[in-house]
C-alpha positions as CSV (number, residue, x, y, z in Angstrom):
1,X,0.0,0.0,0.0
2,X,1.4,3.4,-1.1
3,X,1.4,5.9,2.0
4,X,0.7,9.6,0.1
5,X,2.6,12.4,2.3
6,X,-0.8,15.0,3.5
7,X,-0.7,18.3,0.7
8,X,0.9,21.3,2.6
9,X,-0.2,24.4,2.1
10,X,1.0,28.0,3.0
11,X,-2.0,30.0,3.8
12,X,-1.6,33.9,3.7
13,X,-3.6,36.1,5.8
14,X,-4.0,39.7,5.6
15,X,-5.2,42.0,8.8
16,X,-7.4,44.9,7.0
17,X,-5.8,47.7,8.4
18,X,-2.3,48.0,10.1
19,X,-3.2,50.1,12.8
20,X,-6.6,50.7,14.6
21,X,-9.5,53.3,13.3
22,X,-8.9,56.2,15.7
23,X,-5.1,56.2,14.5
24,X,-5.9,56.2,10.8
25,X,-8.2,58.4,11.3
26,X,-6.1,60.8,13.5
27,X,-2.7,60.6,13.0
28,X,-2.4,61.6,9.4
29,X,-1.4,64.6,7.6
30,X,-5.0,66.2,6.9
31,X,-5.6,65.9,10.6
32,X,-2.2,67.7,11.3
33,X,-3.3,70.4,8.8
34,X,-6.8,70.9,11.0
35,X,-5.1,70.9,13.4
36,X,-2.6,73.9,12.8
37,X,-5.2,75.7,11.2
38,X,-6.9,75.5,15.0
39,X,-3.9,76.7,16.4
40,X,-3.2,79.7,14.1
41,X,-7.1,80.8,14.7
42,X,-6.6,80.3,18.3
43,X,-3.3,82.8,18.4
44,X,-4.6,85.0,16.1
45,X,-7.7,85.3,18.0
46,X,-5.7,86.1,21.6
47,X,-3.0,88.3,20.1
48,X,-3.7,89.6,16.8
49,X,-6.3,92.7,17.0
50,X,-9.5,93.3,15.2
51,X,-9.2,89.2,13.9
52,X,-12.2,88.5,15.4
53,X,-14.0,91.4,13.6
54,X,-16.8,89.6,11.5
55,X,-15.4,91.8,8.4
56,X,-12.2,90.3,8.5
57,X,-14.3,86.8,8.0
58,X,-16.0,88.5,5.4
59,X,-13.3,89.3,3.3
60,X,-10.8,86.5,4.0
61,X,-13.6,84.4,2.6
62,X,-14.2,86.1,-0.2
63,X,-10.2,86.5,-1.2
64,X,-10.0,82.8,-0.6
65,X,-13.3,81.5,-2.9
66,X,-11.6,81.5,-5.8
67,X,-8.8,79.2,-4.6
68,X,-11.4,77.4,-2.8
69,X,-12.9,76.8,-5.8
70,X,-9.8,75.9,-8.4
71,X,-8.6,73.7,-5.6
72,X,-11.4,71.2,-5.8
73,X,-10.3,70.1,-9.6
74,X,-7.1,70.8,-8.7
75,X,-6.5,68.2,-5.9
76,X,-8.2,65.5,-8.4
77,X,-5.6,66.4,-11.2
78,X,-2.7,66.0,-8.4
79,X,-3.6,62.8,-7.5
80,X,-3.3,61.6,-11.0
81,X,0.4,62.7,-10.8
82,X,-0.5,65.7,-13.4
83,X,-0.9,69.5,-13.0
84,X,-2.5,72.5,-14.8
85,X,-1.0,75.7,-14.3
86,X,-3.1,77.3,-16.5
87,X,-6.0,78.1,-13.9
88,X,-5.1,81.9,-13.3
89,X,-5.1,82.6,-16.9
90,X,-8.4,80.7,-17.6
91,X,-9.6,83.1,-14.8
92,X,-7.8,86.0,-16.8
93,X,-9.3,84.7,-19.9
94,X,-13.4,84.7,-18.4
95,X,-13.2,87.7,-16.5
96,X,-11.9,89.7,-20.0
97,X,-15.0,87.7,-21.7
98,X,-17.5,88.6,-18.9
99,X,-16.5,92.6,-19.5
100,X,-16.4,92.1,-23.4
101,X,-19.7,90.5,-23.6
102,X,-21.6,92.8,-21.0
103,X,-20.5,96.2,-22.6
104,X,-21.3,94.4,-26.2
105,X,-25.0,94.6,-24.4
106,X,-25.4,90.9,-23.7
107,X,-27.8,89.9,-20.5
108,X,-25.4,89.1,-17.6
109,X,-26.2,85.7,-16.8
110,X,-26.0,84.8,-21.0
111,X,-22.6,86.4,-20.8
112,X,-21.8,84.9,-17.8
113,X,-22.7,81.1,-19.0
114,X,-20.7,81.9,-22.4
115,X,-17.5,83.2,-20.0
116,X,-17.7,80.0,-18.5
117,X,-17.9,77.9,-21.2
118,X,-14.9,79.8,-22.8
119,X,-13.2,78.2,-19.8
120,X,-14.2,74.6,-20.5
121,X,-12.7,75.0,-23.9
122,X,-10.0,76.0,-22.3
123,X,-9.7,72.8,-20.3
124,X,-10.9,70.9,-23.5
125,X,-7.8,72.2,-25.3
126,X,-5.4,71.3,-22.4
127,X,-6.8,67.9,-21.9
128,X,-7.3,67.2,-25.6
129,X,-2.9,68.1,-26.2
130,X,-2.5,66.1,-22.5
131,X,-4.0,62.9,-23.4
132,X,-4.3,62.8,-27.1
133,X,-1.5,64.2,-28.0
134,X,0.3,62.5,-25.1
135,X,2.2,66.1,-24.4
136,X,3.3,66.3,-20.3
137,X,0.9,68.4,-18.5
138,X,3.4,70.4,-16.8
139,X,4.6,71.7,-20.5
140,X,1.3,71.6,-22.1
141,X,0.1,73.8,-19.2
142,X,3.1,76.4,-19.1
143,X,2.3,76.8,-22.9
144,X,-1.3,77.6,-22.4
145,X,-0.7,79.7,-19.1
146,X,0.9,81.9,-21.8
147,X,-1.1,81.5,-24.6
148,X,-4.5,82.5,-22.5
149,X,-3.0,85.5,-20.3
150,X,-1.7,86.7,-24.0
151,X,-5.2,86.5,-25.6
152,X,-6.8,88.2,-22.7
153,X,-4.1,91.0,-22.7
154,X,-4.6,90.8,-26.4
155,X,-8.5,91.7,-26.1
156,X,-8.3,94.3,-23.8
157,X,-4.7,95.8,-23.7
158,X,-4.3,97.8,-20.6
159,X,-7.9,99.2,-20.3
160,X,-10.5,97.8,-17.6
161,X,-14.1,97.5,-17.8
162,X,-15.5,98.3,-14.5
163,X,-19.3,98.5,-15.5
164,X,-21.3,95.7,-14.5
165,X,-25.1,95.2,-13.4
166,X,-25.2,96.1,-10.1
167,X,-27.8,93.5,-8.9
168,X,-25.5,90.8,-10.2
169,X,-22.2,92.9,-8.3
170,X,-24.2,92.8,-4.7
171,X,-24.5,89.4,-5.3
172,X,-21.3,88.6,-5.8
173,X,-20.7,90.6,-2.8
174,X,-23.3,89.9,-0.1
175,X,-23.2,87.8,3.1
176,X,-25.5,85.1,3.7
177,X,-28.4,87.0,5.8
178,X,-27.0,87.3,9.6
179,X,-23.9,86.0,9.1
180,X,-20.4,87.4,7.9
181,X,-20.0,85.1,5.4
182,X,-20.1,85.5,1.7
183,X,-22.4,83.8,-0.4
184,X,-20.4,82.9,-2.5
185,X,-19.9,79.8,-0.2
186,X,-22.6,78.2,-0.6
187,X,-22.2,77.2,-4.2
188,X,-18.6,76.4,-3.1
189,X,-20.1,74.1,-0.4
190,X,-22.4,72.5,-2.6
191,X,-19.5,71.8,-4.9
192,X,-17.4,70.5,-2.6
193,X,-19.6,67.8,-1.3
194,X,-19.8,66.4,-5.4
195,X,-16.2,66.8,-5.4
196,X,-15.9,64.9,-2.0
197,X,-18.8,62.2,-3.0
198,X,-17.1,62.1,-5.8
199,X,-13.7,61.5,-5.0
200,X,-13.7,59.5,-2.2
201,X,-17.1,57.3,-2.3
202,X,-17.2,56.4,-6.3
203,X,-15.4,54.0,-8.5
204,X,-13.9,57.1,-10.7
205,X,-12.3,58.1,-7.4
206,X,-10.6,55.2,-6.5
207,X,-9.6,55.2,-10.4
208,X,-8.1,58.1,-10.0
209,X,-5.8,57.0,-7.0
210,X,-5.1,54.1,-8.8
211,X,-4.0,56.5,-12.1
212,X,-1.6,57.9,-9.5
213,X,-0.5,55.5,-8.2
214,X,0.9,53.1,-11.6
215,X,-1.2,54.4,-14.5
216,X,-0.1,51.0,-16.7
217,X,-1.8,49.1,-14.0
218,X,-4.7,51.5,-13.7
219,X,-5.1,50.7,-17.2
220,X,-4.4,47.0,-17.3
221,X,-7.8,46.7,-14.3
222,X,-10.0,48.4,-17.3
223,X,-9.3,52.6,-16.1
224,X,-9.6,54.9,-19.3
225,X,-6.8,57.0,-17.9
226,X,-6.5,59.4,-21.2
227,X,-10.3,59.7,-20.7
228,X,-10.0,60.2,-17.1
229,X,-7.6,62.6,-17.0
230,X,-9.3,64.3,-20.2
231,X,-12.5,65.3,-18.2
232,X,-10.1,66.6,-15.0
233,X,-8.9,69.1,-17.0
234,X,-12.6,69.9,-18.8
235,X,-13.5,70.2,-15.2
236,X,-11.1,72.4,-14.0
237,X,-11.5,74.7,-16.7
238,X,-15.2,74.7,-16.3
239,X,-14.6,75.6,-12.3
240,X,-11.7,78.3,-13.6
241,X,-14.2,80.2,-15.9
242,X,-16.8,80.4,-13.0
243,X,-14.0,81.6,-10.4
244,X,-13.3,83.9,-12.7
245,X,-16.8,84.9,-13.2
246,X,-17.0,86.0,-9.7
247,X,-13.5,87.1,-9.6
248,X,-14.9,90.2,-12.3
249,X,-17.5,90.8,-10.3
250,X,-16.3,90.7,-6.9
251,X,-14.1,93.5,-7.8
252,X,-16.1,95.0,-10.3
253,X,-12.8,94.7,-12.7
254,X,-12.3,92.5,-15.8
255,X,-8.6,92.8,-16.9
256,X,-6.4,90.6,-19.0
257,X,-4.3,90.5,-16.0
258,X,-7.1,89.6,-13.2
259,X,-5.4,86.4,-10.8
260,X,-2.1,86.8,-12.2
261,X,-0.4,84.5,-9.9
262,X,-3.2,82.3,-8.4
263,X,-2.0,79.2,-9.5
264,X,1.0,79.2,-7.2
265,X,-1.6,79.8,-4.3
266,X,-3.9,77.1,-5.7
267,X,-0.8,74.6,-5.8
268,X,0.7,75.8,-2.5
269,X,-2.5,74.8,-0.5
270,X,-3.4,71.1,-2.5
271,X,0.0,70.0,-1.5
272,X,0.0,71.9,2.1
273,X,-3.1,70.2,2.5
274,X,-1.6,66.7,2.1
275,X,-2.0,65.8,-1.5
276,X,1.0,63.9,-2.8
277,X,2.7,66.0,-5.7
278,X,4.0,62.6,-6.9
279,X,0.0,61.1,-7.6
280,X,-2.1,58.5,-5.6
281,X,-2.9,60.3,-2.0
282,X,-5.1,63.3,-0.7
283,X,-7.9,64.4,0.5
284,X,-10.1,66.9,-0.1
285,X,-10.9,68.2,3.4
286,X,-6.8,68.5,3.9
287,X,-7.1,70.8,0.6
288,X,-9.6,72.8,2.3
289,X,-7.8,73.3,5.6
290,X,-4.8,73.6,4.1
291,X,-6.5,77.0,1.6
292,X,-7.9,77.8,4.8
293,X,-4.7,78.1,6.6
294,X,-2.8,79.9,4.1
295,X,-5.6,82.6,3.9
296,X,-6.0,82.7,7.6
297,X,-2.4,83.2,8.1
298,X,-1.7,85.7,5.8
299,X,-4.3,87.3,7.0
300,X,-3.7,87.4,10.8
301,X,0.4,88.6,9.4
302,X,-1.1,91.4,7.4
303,X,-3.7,93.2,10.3
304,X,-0.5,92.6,12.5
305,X,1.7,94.6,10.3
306,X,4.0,91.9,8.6
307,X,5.4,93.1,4.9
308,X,3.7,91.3,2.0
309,X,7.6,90.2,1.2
310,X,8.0,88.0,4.8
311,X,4.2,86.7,4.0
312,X,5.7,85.2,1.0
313,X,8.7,83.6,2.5
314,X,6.6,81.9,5.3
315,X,3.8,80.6,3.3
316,X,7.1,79.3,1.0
317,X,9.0,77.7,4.2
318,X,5.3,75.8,5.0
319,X,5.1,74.9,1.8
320,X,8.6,73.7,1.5
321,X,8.2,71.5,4.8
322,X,4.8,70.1,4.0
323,X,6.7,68.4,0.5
324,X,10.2,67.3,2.9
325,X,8.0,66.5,5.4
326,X,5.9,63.7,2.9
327,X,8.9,62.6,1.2
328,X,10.5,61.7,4.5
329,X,7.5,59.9,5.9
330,X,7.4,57.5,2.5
331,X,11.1,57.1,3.1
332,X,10.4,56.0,6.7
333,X,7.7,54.0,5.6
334,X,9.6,52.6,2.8
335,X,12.9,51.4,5.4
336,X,9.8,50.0,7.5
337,X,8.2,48.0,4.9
338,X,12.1,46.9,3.7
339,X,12.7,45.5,7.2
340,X,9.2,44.1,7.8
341,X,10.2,41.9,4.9
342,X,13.6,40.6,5.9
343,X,12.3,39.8,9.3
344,X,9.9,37.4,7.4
345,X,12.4,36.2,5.4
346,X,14.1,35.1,7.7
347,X,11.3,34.0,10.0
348,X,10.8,31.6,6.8
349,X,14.2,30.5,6.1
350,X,14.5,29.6,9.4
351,X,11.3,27.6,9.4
352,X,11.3,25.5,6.5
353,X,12.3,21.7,7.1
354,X,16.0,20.0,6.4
C-alpha cells in the first residue's frame, strides 16, 4: 500500500488595516493640517487685533473663494500625478469675456454662461494636447498659461471695464443673511460635497488613485486614464471660468491681468493640504484646511503689520516643509516595509524543514 505524504499548504492572511481606526483616522497629515489651522485661529484670535471682527471673516472668505474653488479640480488632477498651471489665466481669460460681452449689451447671466464655457474649452484644449496628443501636462500647461493671459491681454490691452449690473455685483458681494459670510460659499459648499462624494465614495475616485498610483496598472484593471484625466482638465476649466466669473465681479474689474499669480496659491495649499505632488494620495478636506490656513495666516500677518515680502517667505518655508515632510515619511515607511520583509524572510528560512 502506497502511504501519500498529506498536501501542505501556505495560507496567507491579511489584517485589513495596520493600525486601529482612531489612528488612521487621526494621526495623518489632513488631521495635522486641521489641526494647525486650529492653532493659528486660536493665536490669532488672543494676540492679533481686530481678527475676530466679523469683516475680517468677510473678506478672508471672499479672497480665498476663488482658490477654494480651483482647488477642488485641482486636488483631483494632483492625484493623478498631473498639474495644470493654467488656472489663473483661464480666470484672466473669463473675467476679459465677462466685461467684453456685458458692454457688447449681452444679459449678464447669458454672458456669464458663455465666459464659462470659454473656460471649458479652455480645459478641453489642455486635456485634448495632455492625453491625445500624449504632451506632459506640466509643458502643455506652461504653454497655455501663456497662450491664454496673452489672448486676454490681447482683447483688452491695458484698459478695464469696471461697469457691471449692479444687482449681479451685490450678489457677488453679499453675506449670507445674519452672518459674515459670503455667499459665494454656498455654491462652493455645494461643490465641494460632489467633489468629495465624488472623489472618495465612487469608482472614478478610487480610479483616480489608482491612475496615481501606476497608471499601466490602472489601465491594465480596465481605467480609461487618457479619458480620465481628459475630463479633469474639462472640469477644472469649467470651475476656472466660474472663479473667474465672480473674480470680475467681486471687484467690479475685468482685466487681461485679473489672478495673475493664483495658481501658485492654488498649488501651495493642495500640497499643504496633504495631497501627494507625486500622484495616488489626498484628501479633499486636507485641501480645504490647508487654503484655509494659508488665507487665515496671511491674513492674521497682514492686520499685525507683517510686509507682503515676509508673508511670502513663510507661506514658502510651509510649503517647502509640507513636500520634505511627505517625502521623508514614505522614506520611513519605505525602510519600514524593507525591514518588515527581511524579518519574514528570515522568519521563513528559518522555518522551512531540512
Amino acid at each position: 500500500m502506497t502511504t501519500t505524504a498529506p498536501e501542505t499548504r501556505t495560507v496567507r492572511t491579511y489584517r485589513a488595516h495596520a493600525h486601529p481606526a482612531w489612528r488612521r483616522i487621526l494621526l495623518t497629515r489632513e488631521m495635522a493640517v486641521i489641526a494647525l489651522l486650529v492653532v493659528v485661529i486660536a493665536v490669532a484670535l488672543a494676540v492679533v487685533p481686530n481678527f475676530d471682527s466679523p469683516l475680517t471673516v468677510t473678506y478672508l472668505l471672499r479672497d480665498l473663494a476663488p482658490i477654494l474653488l480651483i482647488a477642488l479640480p485641482m486636488t483631483l488632477i494632483i492625484i493623478t500625478e498631473e498639474i495644470d498651471l493654467s488656472v489663473a489665466s483661464i480666470v484672466g481669460l473669463t473675467s476679459v469675456m465677462t466685461g467684453i460681452l456685458t458692454q457688447a449689451g449681452w444679459d449678464f447671466p447669458v454672458a456669464a454662461v458663455a465666459a464659462i464655457l470659454v473656460g471649458t474649452v479652455a480645459g478641453v484644449i489642455n486635456g485634448f494636447l495632455v492625453t491625445v496628443v500624449g504632451l506632459p501636462s506640466l509643458a502643455v500647461t506652461i504653454g497655455t498659461l501663456a497662450l491664454f493671459r496673452g489672448i486676454a491681454v490681447g482683447l483688452l490691452g491695458t484698459t478695464a471695464i469696471t461697469d457691471f449690473p449692479e444687482f449681479w455685483s451685490d450678489l457677488a458681494k453679499d453675506n449670507i443673511p445674519g452672518t459674515p459670510i459670503p455667499g459665494i460659499m454656498i455654491p462652493f459648499v455645494v461643490l465641494a460635497i460632489v467633489f468629495a462624494v465624488l472623489l472618495h465614495f465612487t469608482p472614478f475616485g478610487r480610479s483616480l488613485y489608482a491612475i496615481g498610483l501606476n497608471k499601466e496598472a490602472a489601465a491594465f484593471s480596465g481605467v480609461d486614464v487618457g479619458r480620465t484625466k481628459f475630463l479633469l482638465f474639462v472640469l477644472s476649466g469649467t470651475v476656472s471660468g466660474f472663479a473667474g466669473v465672480y473674480f470680475t465681479l467681486l471687484y467690479s474689474n475685468a482685466r487681461g491681468d485679473n489672478a495673475t499669480g493664483l495658481e501658485l496659491s492654488v498649488i501651495a495649499a493642495v500640497l499643504l493640504g496633504g495631497v501627494s505632488i507625486f500622484g495616488g494620495r489626498g484628501a479633499l478636506h486636507g485641501v480645504i484646511a490647508g487654503v484655509l490656513l494659508i488665507g487665515t495666516l496671511g491674513s492674521a500677518l497682514r492686520l499685525a503689520g507683517v510686509t507682503s515680502d515676509i508673508i511670502n517667505v513663510i507661506t514658502g518655508v510651509l510649503l517647502v516643509l509640507s513636500v520634505v515632510s511627505a517625502s521623508f515619511l514614505a522614506w520611513l515607511r519605505s525602510r519600514r516595509i524593507s525591514a518588515i520583509g527581511r524579518k519574514k524572510g528570515r522568519t521563513s528560512s528559518a522555518a522551512e524543514p531540512i
